[in-house]
Structure formats: C-alpha cells, structure tokens
matplotlib code that plots the C-alpha trace (Angstrom):
import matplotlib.pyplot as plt

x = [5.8, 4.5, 1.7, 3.7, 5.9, 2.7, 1.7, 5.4, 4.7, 1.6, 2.7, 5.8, 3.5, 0.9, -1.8, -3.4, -2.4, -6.3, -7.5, -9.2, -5.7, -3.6, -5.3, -6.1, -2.2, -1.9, -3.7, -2.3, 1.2, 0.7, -1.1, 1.3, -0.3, -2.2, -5.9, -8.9, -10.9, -13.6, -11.2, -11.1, -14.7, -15.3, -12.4, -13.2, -17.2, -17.3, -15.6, -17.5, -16.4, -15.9, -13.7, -11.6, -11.1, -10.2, -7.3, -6.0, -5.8, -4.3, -2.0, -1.2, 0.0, 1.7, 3.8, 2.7, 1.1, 1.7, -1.0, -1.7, -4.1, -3.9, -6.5, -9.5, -11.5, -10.5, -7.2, -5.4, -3.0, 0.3, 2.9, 5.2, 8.2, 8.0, 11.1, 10.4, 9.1, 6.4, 3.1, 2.8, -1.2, -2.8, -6.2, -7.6, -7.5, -6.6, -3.6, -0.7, 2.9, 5.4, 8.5, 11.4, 15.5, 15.1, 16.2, 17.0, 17.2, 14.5, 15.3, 11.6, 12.2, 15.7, 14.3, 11.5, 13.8, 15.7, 13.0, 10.2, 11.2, 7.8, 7.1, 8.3, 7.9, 7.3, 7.4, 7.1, 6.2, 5.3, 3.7, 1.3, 2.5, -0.3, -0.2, -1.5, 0.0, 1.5, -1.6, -4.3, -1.6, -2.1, -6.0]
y = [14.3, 17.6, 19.4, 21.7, 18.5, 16.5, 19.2, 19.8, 16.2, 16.5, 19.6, 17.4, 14.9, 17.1, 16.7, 19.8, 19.7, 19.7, 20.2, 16.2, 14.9, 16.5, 15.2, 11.7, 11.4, 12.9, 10.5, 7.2, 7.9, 8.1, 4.5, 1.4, -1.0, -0.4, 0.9, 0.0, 2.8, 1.4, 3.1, 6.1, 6.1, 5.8, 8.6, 11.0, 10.8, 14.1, 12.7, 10.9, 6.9, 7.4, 10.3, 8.1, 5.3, 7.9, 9.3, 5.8, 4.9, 7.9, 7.7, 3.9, 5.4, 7.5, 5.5, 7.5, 4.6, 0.8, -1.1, -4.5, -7.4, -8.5, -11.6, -9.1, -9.2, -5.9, -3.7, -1.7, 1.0, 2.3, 5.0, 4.1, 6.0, 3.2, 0.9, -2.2, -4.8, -7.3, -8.1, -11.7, -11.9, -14.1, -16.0, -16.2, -13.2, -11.2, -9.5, -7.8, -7.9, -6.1, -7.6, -6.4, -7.6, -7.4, -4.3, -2.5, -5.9, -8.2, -11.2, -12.8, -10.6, -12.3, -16.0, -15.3, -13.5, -16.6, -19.4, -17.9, -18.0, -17.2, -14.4, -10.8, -8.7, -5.0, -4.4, -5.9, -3.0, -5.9, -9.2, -10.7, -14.5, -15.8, -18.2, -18.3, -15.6, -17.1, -16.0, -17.5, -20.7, -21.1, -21.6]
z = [5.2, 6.0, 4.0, 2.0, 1.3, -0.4, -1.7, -3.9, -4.6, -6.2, -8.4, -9.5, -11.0, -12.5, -10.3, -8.6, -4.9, -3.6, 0.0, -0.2, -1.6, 0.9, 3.7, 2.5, 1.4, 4.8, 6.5, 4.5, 5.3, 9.2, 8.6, 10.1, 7.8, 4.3, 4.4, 1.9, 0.3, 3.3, 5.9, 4.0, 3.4, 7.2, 7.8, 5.2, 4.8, 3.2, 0.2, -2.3, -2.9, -6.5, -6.0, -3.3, -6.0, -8.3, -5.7, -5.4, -8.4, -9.7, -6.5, -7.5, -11.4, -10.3, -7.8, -4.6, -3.3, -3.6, -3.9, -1.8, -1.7, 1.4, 1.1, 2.8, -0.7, -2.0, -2.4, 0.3, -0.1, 1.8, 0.7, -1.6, 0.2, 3.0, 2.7, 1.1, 2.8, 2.5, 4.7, 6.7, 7.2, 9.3, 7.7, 11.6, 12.9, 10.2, 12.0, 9.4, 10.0, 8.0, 7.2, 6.1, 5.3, 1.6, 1.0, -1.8, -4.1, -3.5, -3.0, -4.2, -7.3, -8.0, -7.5, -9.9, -12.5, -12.2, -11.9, -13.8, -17.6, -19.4, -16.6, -17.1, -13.9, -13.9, -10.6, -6.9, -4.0, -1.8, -1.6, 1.1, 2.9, 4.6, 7.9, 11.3, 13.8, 17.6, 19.2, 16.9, 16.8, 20.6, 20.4]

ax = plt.figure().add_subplot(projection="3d")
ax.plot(x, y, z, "-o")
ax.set_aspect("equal")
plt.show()
C-alpha cells in the first residue's frame, strides 16, 4: 500500500489520516511477521506508548490489523489484508513461520464449527502452532 492508499483507508473508517498513523501502518505492512508495540516503540520513539496501544487497538476494531499471540507474553500485530494464514512458532528459538493452504475457508474454523457445540466463533485471523523448528531440532 502506498501513502495516499492508507491514507483513503483511514478516511473510509472515520479515523483522521494522521502523519504517526500513516507511517506506523506504513511500517507494519512491510513487516514479514507480526510486530509488538515493543518494536514500534523501538521504531517510532517519537511516539508516545500509550498513543501506540491506542493505534493498535483502534487498528485491531477496525479490522486493519489482526491481532496475534504468538506465546512471546504480549500481543503482536500484522495487516489484516495479508492472505490468511497461520503462524508455526518455535518455543526454542523463537523463530515464526507463516503458513498458509487454508484459504479462503478455514479449515480449523470448519472443524471447530463442527466439533465445538457450546463455542460460538466470531472470527479467526490466525492462530499460533507451537513446536521446535529443524534447526533447534538438530541440537
């Protein structure tokens, strides 16, 4: 996406298309794997923490961004305009893979709809499988 495309994007869902927006939105989209608000933090120092939660969360709501817990202790965040896919992390080394074949119809979304009766699901932008990559395997 370009800035003039974010920007459009923004506007469509009432938000005021901001310098600080822009260029985080900017920044998360060029990202292979999701980022914390630590990353942006670290990235975008002139921009207070609070208003960085307040961008992801309002990003999040308003389906710009998925949100992900990848097992690191707090949440990351990727577009939302990615295909869908889902993230293999491994607990040694910490490495993300993204992995994709479901696409548009989810398979994990059809075997809970089908297997998890007392469970309503409102949505599923991805879900983390955690493991042990080749490399850390090898040690």
């Amino acid at each position: 996406m370009q800035k003039e495309e974010i920007a459009k994007l923004l506007r469509q869902e009432g938000m005021r298309a901001t310098k600080n927006r822009i260029q985080v939105l900017l920044f998360v989209e060029q990202q292979k794997h999701p980022v914390g608000i630590e990353v942006l933090r670290k990235t975008f120092p002139s921009i207070n923490e609070v208003t960085l939660y307040r961008m992801a969360s309002d990003f999040v709501e308003k389906g710009i961004w998925n949100a992900c817990d990848l097992g690191h202790g707090h949440i990351d965040y990727e577009s939302a305009n990615r295909p869908h896919h889902h993230h293999a992390v491994c607990e040694t080394c910490g490495t993300i893979e993204e992995v994709y074949g479901c696409q548009d119809e989810c398979q994990l979304t059809k075997a809970f709809q089908r297997n998890a009766k007392k469970f309503q699901i409102l949505h599923t932008p991805n879900a983390a499988i955690f493991g042990t990559c080749t490399d850390c395997a090898k040690v």
